[in-house]
N, C-alpha and C positions, 0 to 999 in steps of 0.2 A: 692844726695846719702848720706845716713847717716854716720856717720865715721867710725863703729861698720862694716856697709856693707864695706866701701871701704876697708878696714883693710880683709874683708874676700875676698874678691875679688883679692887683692893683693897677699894674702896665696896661693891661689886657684890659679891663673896665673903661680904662681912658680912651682905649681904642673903640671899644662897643660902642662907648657913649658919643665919641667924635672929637672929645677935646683932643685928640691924636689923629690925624689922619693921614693915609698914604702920603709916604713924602716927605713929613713934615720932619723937623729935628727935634730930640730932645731937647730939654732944660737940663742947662746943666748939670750936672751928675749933683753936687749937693744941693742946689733948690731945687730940683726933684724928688732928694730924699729924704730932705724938709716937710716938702711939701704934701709926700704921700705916707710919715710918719715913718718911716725907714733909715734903716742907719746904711751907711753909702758898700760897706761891705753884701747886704743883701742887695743891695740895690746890681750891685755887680754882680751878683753871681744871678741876678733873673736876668739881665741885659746878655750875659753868656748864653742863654740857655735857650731865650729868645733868638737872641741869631742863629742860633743852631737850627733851630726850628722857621729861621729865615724870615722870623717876622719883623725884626732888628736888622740894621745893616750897620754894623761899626766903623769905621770910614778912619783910619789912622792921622792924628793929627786934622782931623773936621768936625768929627760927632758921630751921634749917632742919632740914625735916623728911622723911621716905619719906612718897610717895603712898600712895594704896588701891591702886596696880599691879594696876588692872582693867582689862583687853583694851581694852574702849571709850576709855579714856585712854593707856594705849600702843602702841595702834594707829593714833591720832587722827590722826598725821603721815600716814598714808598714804593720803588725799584731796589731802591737801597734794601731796607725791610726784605723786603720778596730776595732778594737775591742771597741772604742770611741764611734762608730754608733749604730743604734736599728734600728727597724722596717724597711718601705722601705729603708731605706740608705741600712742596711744590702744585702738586695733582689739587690740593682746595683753592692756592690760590686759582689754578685754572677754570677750576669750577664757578668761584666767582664770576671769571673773564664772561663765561657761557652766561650766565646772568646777565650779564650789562653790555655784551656786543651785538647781541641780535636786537637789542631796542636802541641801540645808536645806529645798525643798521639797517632798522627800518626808518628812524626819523631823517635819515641821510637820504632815503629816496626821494623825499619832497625837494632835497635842496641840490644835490650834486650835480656839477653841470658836466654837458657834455664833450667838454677838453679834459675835463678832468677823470672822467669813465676810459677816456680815447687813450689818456696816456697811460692808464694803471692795464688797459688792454693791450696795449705795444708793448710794453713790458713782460706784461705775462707773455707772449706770441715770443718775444724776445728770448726765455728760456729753452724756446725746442722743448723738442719729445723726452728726454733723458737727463735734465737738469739733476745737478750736486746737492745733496742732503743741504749744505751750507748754502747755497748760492739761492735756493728756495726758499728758506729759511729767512735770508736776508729781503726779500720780496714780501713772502708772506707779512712780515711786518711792516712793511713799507706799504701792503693794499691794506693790513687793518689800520693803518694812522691815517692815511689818505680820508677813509670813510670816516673813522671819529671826528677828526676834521670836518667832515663836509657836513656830520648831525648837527652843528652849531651851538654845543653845550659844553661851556671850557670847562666845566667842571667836570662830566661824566670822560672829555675828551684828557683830562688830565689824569684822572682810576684808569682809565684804559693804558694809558701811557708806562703809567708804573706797574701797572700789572702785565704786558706784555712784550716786553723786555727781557726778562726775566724764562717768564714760560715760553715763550721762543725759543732761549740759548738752551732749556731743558726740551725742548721739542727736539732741537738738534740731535742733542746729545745722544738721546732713549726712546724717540718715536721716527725721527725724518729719515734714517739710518736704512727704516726698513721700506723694501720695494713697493710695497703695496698700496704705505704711505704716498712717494716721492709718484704713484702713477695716480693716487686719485686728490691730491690736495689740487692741484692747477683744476680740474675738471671741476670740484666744487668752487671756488673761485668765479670761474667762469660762470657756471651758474648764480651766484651771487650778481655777479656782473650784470647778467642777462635781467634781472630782476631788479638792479636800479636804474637800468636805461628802461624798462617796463611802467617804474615809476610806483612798482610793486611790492608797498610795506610788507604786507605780510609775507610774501613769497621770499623776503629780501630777509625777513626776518628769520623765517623758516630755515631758507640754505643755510644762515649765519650759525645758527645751531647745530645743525647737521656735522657743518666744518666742525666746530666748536667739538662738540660732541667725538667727532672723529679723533680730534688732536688729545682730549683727556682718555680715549680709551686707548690710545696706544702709548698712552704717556705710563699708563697703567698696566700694562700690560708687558713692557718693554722691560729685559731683564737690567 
């Protein structure tokens, strides 16, 4: 193991174990690397590597400190990640997406209330018959964050986030473009909708893939 690894490895134990916990500050840089048998140059390059990865927060002139280590922040990188890729790479991250949005939106029909169905429904009503590749586009992720949201799992709600960011702006680009697209994503939608005001896991789960499915076949299909 490299020294840079054991140094992070070491960090990261203190946290498993508890002697670190959200929030709290290091020990100063050399009783810390005292203390976990490290010489303070590895010691800094795990503390670099870690806040990269944002589990560190190095605070200029205070310290440094453990994050909140909440999903939505160490998950964060993985838009970034996703947005690296092109062509089929793109098409698996979506394929994942198809995986894991139809069971947040089924778990979302037990919970989503109904101001919040009312307003992702004014909004869709809001684009008219003829809505802009982009301007749909912009929606469409606006109704799948709404729904991860309302599954009540920050974690599956934080994968979704980075994954559909991404496969959105490639939606734009290669699939929203076309007619076919732009006349049947609102209708499924809708149907989705009609299926958590139902209260309708499965049916909820159902459309969800549908769309889904729809969005990677034209993703694929689009020159």
């Amino acid at each position: 193991m490299a020294v840079t690894d054991e140094a992070i490895a070491k960090i990261k134990d203190m946290i498993v174990s508890g002697a670190l916990r959200p929030g709290d500050r290091l020990p100063k840089e050399s009783e810390l690397a005292a203390a976990l048998g490290l010489s303070r140059n590895s010691l800094r390059e795990a503390v670099r590597a870690l806040a990269l990865m944002r589990v560190l927060d190095v605070r200029q002139g205070d310290g440094t400190y453990v994050t909140g280590l909440g999903p939505e922040l160490l998950l964060g990188a993985l838009a970034f990640v996703t947005d690296l890729h092109r062509g089929d790479t793109i098409a698996e991250f979506l394929a994942v997406r198809r995986v894991l949005e139809p069971a947040a939106t089924a778990m979302a029909a037990a919970r989503i209330g109904e101001a919040e169905l009312d307003a992702l429904a004014e909004r869709l009503d809001a684009l008219g018959t003829a809505p802009g590749a982009e301007e749909l586009a912009a929606y469409d992720l606006e109704f799948h964050r709404g729904i991860a949201r309302a599954a009540g799992n920050s974690v599956l709600c934080a994968l979704l986030e980075g994954l559909a960011g991404p496969t959105a702006r490639a939606h734009v680009r290669r699939g929203l473009a076309r007619e076919d697209a732009v006349a049947r994503v609102p209708q499924e939608l809708r149907a989705i909708l009609g299926a958590l005001r139902d209260r309708d896991a499965e049916a909820a789960r159902s459309w969800a893939t549908v769309h889904l499915a729809s969005a990677e076949r034209w993703l694929r299909s689009a020159p």
